[in-house]
Every structure is written in C-alpha cells, then in structure tokens.
N, C-alpha and C positions, 0 to 999 in steps of 0.2 A: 605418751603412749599413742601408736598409731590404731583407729579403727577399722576394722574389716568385717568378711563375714563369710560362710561358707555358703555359697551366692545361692545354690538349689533348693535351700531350703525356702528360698525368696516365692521360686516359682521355674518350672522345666524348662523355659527357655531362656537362650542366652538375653535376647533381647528386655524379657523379665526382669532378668538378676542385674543386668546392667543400670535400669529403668529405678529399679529398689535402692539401689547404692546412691545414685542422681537424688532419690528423695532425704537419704540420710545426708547428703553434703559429704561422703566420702570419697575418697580418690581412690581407696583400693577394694581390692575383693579376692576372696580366694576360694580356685576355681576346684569343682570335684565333678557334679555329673551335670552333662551339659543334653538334654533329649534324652536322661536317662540313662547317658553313657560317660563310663569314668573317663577326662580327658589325658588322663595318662595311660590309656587302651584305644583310644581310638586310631583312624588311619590315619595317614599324614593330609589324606584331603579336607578331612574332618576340622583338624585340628588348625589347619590352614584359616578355612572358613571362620575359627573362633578370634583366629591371632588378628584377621583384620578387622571382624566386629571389634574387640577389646583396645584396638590399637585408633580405629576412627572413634570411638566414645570417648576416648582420652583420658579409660583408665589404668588402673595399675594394679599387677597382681602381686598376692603378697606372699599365698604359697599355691601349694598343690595338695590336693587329699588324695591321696594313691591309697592305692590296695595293698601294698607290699605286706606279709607277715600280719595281716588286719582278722576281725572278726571271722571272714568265712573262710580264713583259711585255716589249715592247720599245721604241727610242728613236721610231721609226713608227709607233708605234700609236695609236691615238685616245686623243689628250689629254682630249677630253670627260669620258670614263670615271674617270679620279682628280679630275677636278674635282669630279663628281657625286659620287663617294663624300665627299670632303671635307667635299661643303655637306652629306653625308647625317650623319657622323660628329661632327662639332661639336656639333649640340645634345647627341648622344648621350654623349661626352666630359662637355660642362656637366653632365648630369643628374646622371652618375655621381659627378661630382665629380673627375674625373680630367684630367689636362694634359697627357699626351705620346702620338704613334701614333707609328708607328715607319714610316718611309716609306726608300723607297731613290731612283737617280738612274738607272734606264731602262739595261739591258744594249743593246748594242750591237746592229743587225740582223743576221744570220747569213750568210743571201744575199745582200744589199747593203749592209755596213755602210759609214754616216758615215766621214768622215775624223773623226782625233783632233778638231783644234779643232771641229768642227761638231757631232759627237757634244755636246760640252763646251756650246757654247753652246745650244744645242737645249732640254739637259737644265735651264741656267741661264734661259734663257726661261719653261720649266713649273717650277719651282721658284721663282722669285719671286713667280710668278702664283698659286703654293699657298701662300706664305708672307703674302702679304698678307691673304688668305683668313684664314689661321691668326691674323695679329694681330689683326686684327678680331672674330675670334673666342675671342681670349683663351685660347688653346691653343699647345701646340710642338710640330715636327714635329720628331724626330728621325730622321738617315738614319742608317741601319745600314750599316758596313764590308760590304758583300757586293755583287753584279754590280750594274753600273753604273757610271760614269764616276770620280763622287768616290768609289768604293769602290776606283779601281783603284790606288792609291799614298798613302802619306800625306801625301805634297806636294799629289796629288789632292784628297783632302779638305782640307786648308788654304786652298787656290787658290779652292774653291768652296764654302768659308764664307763667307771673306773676298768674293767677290764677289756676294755675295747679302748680305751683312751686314743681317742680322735678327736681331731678337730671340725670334722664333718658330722659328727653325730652330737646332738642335744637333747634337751629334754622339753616336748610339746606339753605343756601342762592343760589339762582338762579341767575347769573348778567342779566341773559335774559328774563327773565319772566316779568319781571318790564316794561322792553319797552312794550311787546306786551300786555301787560293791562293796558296800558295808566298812567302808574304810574314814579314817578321821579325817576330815579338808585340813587343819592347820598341821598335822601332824605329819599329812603326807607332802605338803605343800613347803612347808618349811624346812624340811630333807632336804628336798631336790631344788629348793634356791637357787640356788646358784651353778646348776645345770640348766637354768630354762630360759629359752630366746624364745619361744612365742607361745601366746598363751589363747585356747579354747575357753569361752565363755558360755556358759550352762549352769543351770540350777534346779535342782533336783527336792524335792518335801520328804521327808521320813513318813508322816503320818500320814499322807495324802497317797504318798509311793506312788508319784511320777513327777515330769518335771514341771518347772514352773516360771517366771516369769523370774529374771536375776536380779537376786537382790531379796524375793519374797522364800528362799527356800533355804536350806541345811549348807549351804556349800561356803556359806561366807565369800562370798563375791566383793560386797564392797570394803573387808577388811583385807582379802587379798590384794585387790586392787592398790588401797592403801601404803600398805607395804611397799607393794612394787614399787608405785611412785616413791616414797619416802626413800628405797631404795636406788631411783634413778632409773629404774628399768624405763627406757625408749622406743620397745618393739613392740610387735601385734599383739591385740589381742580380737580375738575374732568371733564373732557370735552361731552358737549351734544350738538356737531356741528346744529344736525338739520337741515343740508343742502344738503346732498345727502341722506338722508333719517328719517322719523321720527317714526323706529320702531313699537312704543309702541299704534301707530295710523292707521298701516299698509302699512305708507307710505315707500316705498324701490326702490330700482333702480338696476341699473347695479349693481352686485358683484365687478368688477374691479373698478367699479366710487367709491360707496361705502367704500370699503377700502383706495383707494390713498386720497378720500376727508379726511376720520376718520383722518390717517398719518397726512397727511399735516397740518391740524388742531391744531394735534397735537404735532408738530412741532414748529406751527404758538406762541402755548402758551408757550414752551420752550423758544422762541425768546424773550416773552414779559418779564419773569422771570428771564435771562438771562441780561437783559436790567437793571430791577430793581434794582437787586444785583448790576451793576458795577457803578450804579450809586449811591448809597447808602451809 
C-alpha cells in the first residue's frame, strides 16, 4: 500500500503540505485546497504556480479532492458546474501524472427532496455523463462513502456501480465515514471490496462522537487494512485526520497544532501498516 494524505489538512499552504509529507518519508500527496482554494477551481495561473512547487519538491500526486456532486452541493443544482470542473481537471490530472479525483453522488435537496428512485436516477444520469468524460480522458473518478445516494447503504453503492458499469468510475472507500452515519465499517466495507482502488483513512468513537486518532476508534482501520493487504490491495490509502481541523468545512486551528496533529497521524498509520506486514 501506497501512503498519502489530503495535504490541507497538514496546513493552508502549499509549501506546509509539501514540508509535512518530507517529514512522513512519503512521495505522494493528495491535493484539495491549496490558500483555501479547491485546485480543481482555480485559474490556470494558479494552478501553474502549484504544478511547479509540486514538480521542484519532487513530489507526486496521488489524487484530486474535487467538489463534483460533494457535501455542498445538491441533487438540483446545476449540473453544468461538475461538468465544467471535470473538463477543467483532466488535463490538470494528465500533467500531474495522476488518475483518480475523488467525486461523490449529489446529497438529497432539504426543502424539496426527490423521491428515492428519482434522487437514484437523477444522480445516474450525471454520473455516466462524467464517466464518459473521465474515459476519454483516461482518468477514474472515484466516489467517496459520504452524502449522496450511492453513499447511503452498501447495497446503494453496488446498485450504482453496477449501473453505470465503467471503467472510469470506482469506489473511494472512507473507513470513517461509515461510523459517523450510523452505518457498519465491516459490513459496508466488505460490499464494496472489490469496487475500491483508493482508500480514505479516518476514524471516528461512537461514544466520544467525533473523530479520533486511527486505529483508537469504531471504524476498524487496522483490520481493514489487514484485509486489504491479505488481499493484495497496492493502492492509496490516504490520511483525513479530521481532528485538528476539518478544512474543507472551515474548521482550522492553530498552524503548529494542525501540522504536528497531520505528522503524528500520519505516523499513527505508518505504525498500523508496519504492524500488518510483520505480522503477515
């Protein structure tokens, strides 16, 4: 398994996140908000600036955190807007050298929401319509377990692999998402098996109800892990502590907290990986 990490959580600037990865001994990172701003939003000058920091540090990315179909958005909202991001992120993706963004399936509206099936087909209508995008483009969108339709059950995600059947499209497995929507980690995790090429690392307490340090909470991180290797799985998995800050929500804290919690974290998943292999 390769290690990674959603680098903002490290600390707001690129030069941070880069800086943080250098202390874990990792080669990759994966990039989401860079000064606050998602890099698969920003302008082309922007994102210029990031490719040759990324490119003189001499590291490597491993995905993209995009907004497509994510938390703030909803299943009514202007489809245009993940299209455009899409066609924007692709080359960006090729340059880097990198295959997978991490996309989800359109939370339900609040005031008005779809019925079940129509929510379902709605989200399958813009998801085949990005996946062909993505074949053509020679990139995979992976959805992430979190709000949204195929996020809400693991029959859910099954249902709506299988009916989009792409090669572009997988399945981003979260281990923490699962606790904080009241769902089973082995139950949802062992569904979707063998739909998942990259995997979000998080952990979440029931009784604490919030997240924690992986490995110390509900989400069984290191028997997942376990699995996978036992499995042969070779891809990312990537660290989204969620504990000294929750970027992407605008939760943030001290800079110096922020970074030692990111490290340590990251650290914490070295340890668990580390553990597997000698036991194996």
């Amino acid at each position: 398994m390769i290690c990674s990490g959603i680098s903002d959580e490290a600390g707001a600037s690129l030069d941070t996140q880069i800086r943080a990865h250098r202390a874990l001994g990792w080669e990759h990172m994966e990039l989401r908000l860079v000064d606050g701003e998602n890099l698969s939003c920003v302008d082309d000058a922007t994102f210029d600036r990031v490719y040759a920091a990324v490119s003189e540090a001499g590291m490597k990315v491993s995905g993209f955190g995009g907004t497509i179909g994510n938390w703030a958005k909803s299943i009514s909202g202007e489809f245009q807007e993940d299209v455009d991001e899409l066609k924007r992120v692709i080359p960006r993706m090729q340059r880097l050298g990198t295959t997978y963004v991490r996309i989800m399936t359109w939370p339900n509206d609040t005031d008005a929401p779809l019925e079940d099936g129509a929510w379902r087909d709605e989200s399958l209508r813009r998801v085949r319509e990005l996946a062909k995008m993505a074949e053509d483009g020679g990139v995979v969108m992976g959805i992430e377990n979190c709000r949204g339709w195929a996020g809400l059950s693991a029959e859910n995600a099954v249902s709506f692999m299988d009916a989009v059947d792409s090669p572009s499209l997988k399945w981003l497995y979260d281990t923490g998402n699962v606790v904080g929507h009241g769902q089973d980690p082995w139950q949802f995790y062992s569904t979707v098996k063998d739909y998942i090429v990259y995997v979000h690392i998080k952990d979440s307490s029931r009784a604490l109800g919030h997240t924690v340090v992986c490995g110390e909470g509900d989400a069984m991180v290191p028997e997942i892990l376990a699995d996978l290797h036992a499995s042969g799985y070779g891809g990312f998995v990537s660290i989204e502590p969620h504990i000294a800050a929750v970027v992407h929500t605008g939760k943030t804290s001290d800079p110096r907290v922020m970074y030692e919690t990111y490290v340590n974290y990251g650290r914490r998943l070295t340890e668990i990986l580390v553990s597997i292999t000698e036991d194996s």
